[in-house]
C-alpha positions, 0 to 999 in steps of 0.5 A: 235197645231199638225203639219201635217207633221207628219202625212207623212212620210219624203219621201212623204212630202218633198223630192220625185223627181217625174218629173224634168222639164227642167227649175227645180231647186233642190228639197228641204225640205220648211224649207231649202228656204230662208225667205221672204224678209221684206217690206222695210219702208216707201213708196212703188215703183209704180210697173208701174213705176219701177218694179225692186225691185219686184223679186220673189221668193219661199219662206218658210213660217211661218210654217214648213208646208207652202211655198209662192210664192211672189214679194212683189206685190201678194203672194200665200201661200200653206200648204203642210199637211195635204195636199197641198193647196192653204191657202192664196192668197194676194194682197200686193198693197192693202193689201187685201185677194184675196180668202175667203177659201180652195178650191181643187188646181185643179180638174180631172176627169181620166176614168170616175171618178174624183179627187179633186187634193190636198185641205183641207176640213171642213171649217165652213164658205166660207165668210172668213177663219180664221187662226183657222180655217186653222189649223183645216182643214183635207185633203180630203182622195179622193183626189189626196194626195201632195208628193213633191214640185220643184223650179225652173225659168219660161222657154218659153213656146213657141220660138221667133224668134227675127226678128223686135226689136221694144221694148226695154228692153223687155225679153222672157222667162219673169224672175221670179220664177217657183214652181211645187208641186206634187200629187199622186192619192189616195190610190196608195202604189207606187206613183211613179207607179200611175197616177200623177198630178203635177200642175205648177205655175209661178211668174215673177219679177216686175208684179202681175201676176201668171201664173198656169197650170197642167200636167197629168203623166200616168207611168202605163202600159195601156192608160188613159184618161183625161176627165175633169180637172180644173186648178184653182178654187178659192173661190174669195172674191166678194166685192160686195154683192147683195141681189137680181137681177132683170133680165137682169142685172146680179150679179157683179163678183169680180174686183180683178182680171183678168183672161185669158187663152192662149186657147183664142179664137171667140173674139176680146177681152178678155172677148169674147175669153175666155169665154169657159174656164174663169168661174164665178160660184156660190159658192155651199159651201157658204150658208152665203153669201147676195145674197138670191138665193146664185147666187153671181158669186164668185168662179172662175173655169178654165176649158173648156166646151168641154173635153178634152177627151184627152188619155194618153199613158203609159209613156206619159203625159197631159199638159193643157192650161195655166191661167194668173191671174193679180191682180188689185191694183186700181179701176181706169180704165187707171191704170188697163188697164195699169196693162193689158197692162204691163202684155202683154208686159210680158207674150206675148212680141212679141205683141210689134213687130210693122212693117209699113205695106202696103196691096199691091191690087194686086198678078202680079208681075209687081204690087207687084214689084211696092208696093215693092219699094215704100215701101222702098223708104218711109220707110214702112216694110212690103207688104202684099198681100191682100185679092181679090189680086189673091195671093193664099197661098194654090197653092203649085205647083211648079212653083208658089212657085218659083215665090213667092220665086222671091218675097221675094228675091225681097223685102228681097233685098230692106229690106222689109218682104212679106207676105200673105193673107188666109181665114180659117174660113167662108168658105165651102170646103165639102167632108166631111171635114167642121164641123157639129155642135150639132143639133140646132146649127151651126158654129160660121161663118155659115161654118168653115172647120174641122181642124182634117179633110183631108181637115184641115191637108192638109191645114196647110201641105202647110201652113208650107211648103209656108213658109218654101220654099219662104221666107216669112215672114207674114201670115195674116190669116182671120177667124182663127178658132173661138172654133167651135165644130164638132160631127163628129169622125175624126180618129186617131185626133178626137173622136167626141163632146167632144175633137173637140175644144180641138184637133182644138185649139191645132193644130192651136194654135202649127202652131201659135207656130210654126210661131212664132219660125220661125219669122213669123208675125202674123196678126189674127182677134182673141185673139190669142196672147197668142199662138203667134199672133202679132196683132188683129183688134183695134176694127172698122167697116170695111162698116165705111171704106166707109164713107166720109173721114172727118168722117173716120178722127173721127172715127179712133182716136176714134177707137184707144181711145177706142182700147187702154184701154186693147191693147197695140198701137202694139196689133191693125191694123187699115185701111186706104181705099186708094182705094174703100173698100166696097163702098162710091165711091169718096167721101170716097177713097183717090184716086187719093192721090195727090188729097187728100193730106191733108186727107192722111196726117191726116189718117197718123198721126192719126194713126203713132202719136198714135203708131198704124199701119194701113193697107194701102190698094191700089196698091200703096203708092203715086203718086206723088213726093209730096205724097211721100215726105208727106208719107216719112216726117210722116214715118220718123218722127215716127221712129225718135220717135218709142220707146216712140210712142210704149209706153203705152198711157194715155188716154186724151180726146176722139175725138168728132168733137166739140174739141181737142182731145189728147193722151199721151205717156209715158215711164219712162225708155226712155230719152223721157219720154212722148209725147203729141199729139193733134188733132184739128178736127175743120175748124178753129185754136183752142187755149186752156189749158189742164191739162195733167197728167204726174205721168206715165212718171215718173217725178214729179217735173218739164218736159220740153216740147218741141212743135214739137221738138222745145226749151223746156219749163220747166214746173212745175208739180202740187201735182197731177202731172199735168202740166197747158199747152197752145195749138195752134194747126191749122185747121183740124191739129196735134201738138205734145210735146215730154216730158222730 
């Protein structure tokens, strides 16, 4: 067997220093990393239990041609000659490849040609890859050839400003371990001369997730331009293999994992928001595979649809979006949405920022001053002013931005953060600056403005400077931009078709950025979380706002039931009407709030025992000394228990207004392990026992119990870590057990 290495020299295969980024560490030959560490015997730690024996690491391999990416959890090897490529991909938790064969790492397409970056060539068939096979593989001499690799330790790739701690324990950047490998184009004498790419991966301790990106270097000494790329392609085992399909069902893709972007958009879940750049294609080199019309979608490729058609200057350089793969180890749907949830937390942890937040109905000083303090005389954090209030983001006169800084000193005085409403998306401004689609086509909301526009710069030139001038401290901003594609040449930002969604992501997504360095919190009805967003809706109806209130009871645990499967409690608002919202008079408003105590009771708790917040909408919070104490009693209560309400839940029976239904808190890190809280829809005291399954909090013994804070009972947990426990729970009320 003949060592590729060989076939480069010295210089080119391992040590060429081509571009240090900030978080490198020295660069190194493979054979002088450290060696994996060994498995330790016997049974494994649940990662969603305790992550801390997962490190990762780059590793040298068991070649002197190969280095891996691991910790413990998945692994990704690369061979390094006769050209770097990804040659394994392994999920450690189940013991299973992931990926079926070689496929380039990356793919660009520079001044109208395009390039494989790295891969090997020549495998005979794409169902499985063999080391045999491996060992015959050839580099492809069109492709951009590898040159050197780097190590180093993930760095942020956007600030926070730290303003709300409302999760403990969590850390930004996430530790792990950062690799960047290094390609020349083909044909180049000089590599240090001619076009570059460097593609960038990042593993962090404790979750299985790969974060993987790619930069384009232009050292010449004219202007480039970056057409096309892809920053993954993967030949992914499919697992399911269908002969045939009958029209409308489709193939099935392969579950093993998840794939998301932070150029996410047009969605209030992931699949929606990134599915302009997350690609399940068939595999044009897999002829073997059951499907007669060779159609299974099992090649995953990262790519945009539109551009970027992005020039690079000489000296300059391209950075792409960044792709998260999060490998699943379970087909079971609470522990990969669990899975989901911890990669958040990882990844984006601001989404954990949590802050109690009232929708003040009006912008008059006299108002305002009013929802200011009864926030902080019950303990809710934030007024925001809502849409329909009169308040006016864009008025950037003088005088109005004086009196929206008396606002904030106003509320900052009694500890509570102000904020504002503004409308992007939906709405028409004209003179040239709204987008126009493609013929046959229209805009997502039927009309957007062009972000790249005279009208589009302006707008976020005032956005910036309201903040920077009054103090405040949310933006609650409607219909963000949904990945609308404008033809229209915007000169110096925008060519056309091609680079519009491109250019309009970036600039929304770098002010999203530029909120979160500055503490800005983010309330934004699109999967922005990945750019900086704190909160998306939870998923609801809004005219359901208008339903009798019994019915908005049921509604809103089912929304967050059904919410909290891929969202952590803190990613998702929800609503309370305490005015008429879209209509349903009377019967649906809680106005006059004395009047309707019980049911304001029942929104409070239905959303605070769940951990999510919703946004009250009405002039005020209470009316009465009795409302207050009852809006004062549910607030302190869920700060007495913030930390394990924050927590992941585990889902336990789904409202239906025919039973109990609950829900489960739980966080093994935390003195309260977990805590249990029961609804009962019906009008009349339901006394039964439910099966409640603890594994995720981490006890496996024995839990104490303890019914509305009350003396604890120790209760004894099964072989399937589920406790037998009797509930009482009144009419049309809520307990709960904190778990310990």
């Amino acid at each position: 067997m003949r060592t590729t290495v060989r076939m480069l020299s010295p210089v080119l295969a391992w040590s060429l220093i081509l571009v240090a980024p900030a978080n490198a560490g020295q660069t190194r030959r493979a054979s002088d990393l450290p060696a994996e560490p060994k498995r330790a015997k016997g049974p494994r730690t649940d990662w969603l239990l305790d992550g801390s024996p997962y490190k990762a690491g780059v590793y040298r391999g068991s070649r002197p041609d190969e280095i891996v990416l691991s910790n413990g959890l998945v692994r990704r090897t690369f061979r390094l000659a006769p050209n770097g490529a990804t040659v394994g991909f392994d999920n450690l938790m189940t013991d299973q490849a992931m990926i079926r064969g070689v496929k380039p790492e990356a793919t660009v397409r520079v001044n109208g040609t395009a390039y494989a970056v790295g891969g090997l060539v020549g495998q005979p068939n794409y169902a499985y890859l063999t080391p045999e096979w491996l060992d015959r593989l050839r580099a492809d001499p069109k492709a951009f050839r590898f040159v050197s690799f780097q190590v180093g330790k993930p760095a942020e790739r956007l600030a926070w400003k730290r303003v709300r701690h409302h999760a403990p324990g969590v850390k930004w950047p996430p530790p792990g371990a950062a690799l960047q490998m290094d390609y020349a184009m083909p044909g180049a004498a000089k590599p240090k001369t001619a076009v570059r790419v460097s593609v960038h991966y990042e593993l962090y301790d404790g979750v299985p997730v790969i974060s993987k990106w790619l930069t384009v270097h232009n050292p010449t000494d004219r202007k480039i331009t970056v057409d096309r790329f892809a920053s993954e392609v993967l030949a992914v085992v499919e697992h399911v293999n269908w002969v045939e399909v009958r029209s409308p069902v489709a193939l099935p893709r392969p579950d093993v994992l998840h794939v998301e972007t932070d150029m996410a958009f047009g969605g209030f879940v992931h699949p929606n928001a990134n599915r302009h750049v997350v690609h399940w294609r068939a595999d044009p080199q897999y002829p073997t595979q059951v499907n007669y019309r060779r159609q299974q979608p099992c090649m995953l490729v990262v790519e945009p649809t539109y551009g970027p058609a992005q020039d690079v200057a000489p000296g300059k350089t391209f950075e792409s979006f960044r792709a998260f793969e999060l490998a699943y180890d379970s087909t079971d749907r609470e522990r990969r949405g669990l899975a989901l949830r911890r990669m958040y937390r990882t990844i984006a942890p601001w989404v954990t920022e949590n802050p109690l937040m009232m929708h003040a109905r009006f912008a008059d000083w006299g108002r305002v001053k009013l929802a200011i303090d009864q926030c902080a005389e019950v303990g809710f954090e934030m007024v925001i002013l809502t849409f329909g209030s009169g308040f006016n983001i864009e008025n950037e006169s003088a005088a109005y931005l004086a009196a929206m800084k008396r606002y904030a000193d106003y509320a900052k005085s009694k500890g509570v953060e102000i904020g504002g409403y503004s409308l992007l998306a939906s709405r028409r401004v004209g003179g040239g600056n709204d987008v126009v689609s493609p013929k046959g086509t229209r805009p997502t909301f039927g009309n957007c403005p062009a972000l790249t526009s005279t009208w589009g710069q302006n707008y976020f030139r005032k956005l910036r400077q309201f903040y920077q001038k009054t103090g405040f401290s949310l933006l609650e901003h409607d219909g963000s931009y949904p990945g609308d594609v404008d033809v229209t040449p915007r000169p110096p930002l925008q060519k056309g078709l091609h680079d519009s969604q491109w250019v309009q992501w970036r600039i929304i997504s770098d002010y999203y950025k530029w909120c979160r360095a500055n503490g800005v919190y983010l309330n934004v009805p699109d999967y922005y979380y990945l750019s900086g967003s704190n909160k998306c809706g939870m998923g609801y109806r809004e005219t359901n706002w208008s339903l009798p209130r019994a019915q908005q009871v049921l509604h809103t645990r089912q929304n967050i039931y059904d919410g909290t499967w891929e969202k952590v409690p803190a990613m998702g608002w929800m609503f309370v009407p305490l005015t008429q919202y879209h209509g349903g008079g009377a019967a649906a408003t809680i106005e006059p709030l004395d009047k309707h105590r019980p049911h304001y009771e029942r929104m409070l708790y239905s959303n605070l025992a769940m951990g999510v917040q919703a946004c009250y909408r009405g002039p005020r919070l209470y009316d009465t000394d009795r409302t207050k104490q009852l809006v004062r009693k549910w607030v302190a209560w869920f700060k007495t228990y913030r930390d394990i309400l924050e927590s992941d839940v585990i889902h336990g029976r789904r409202a239906d207004g025919r039973d109990l239904d609950w829900m489960l808190h739980a966080n093994p890190k935390l003195k309260h392990k977990g805590m249990l809280v029961v609804f009962n829809p019906l009008g009349r005291p339901v006394t039964k026992t439910l099966r409640v399954n603890l594994y995720y909090t981490g006890l496996a013994e024995t839990a104490r119990f303890r019914p509305e804070g009350g003396p604890a009972k120790t209760y004894k947990l099964d072989r399937d870590y589920r406790v037998s426990l009797p509930v009482q729970v009144a009419p049309e009320g809520m307990t709960w057990f904190v778990i310990e």
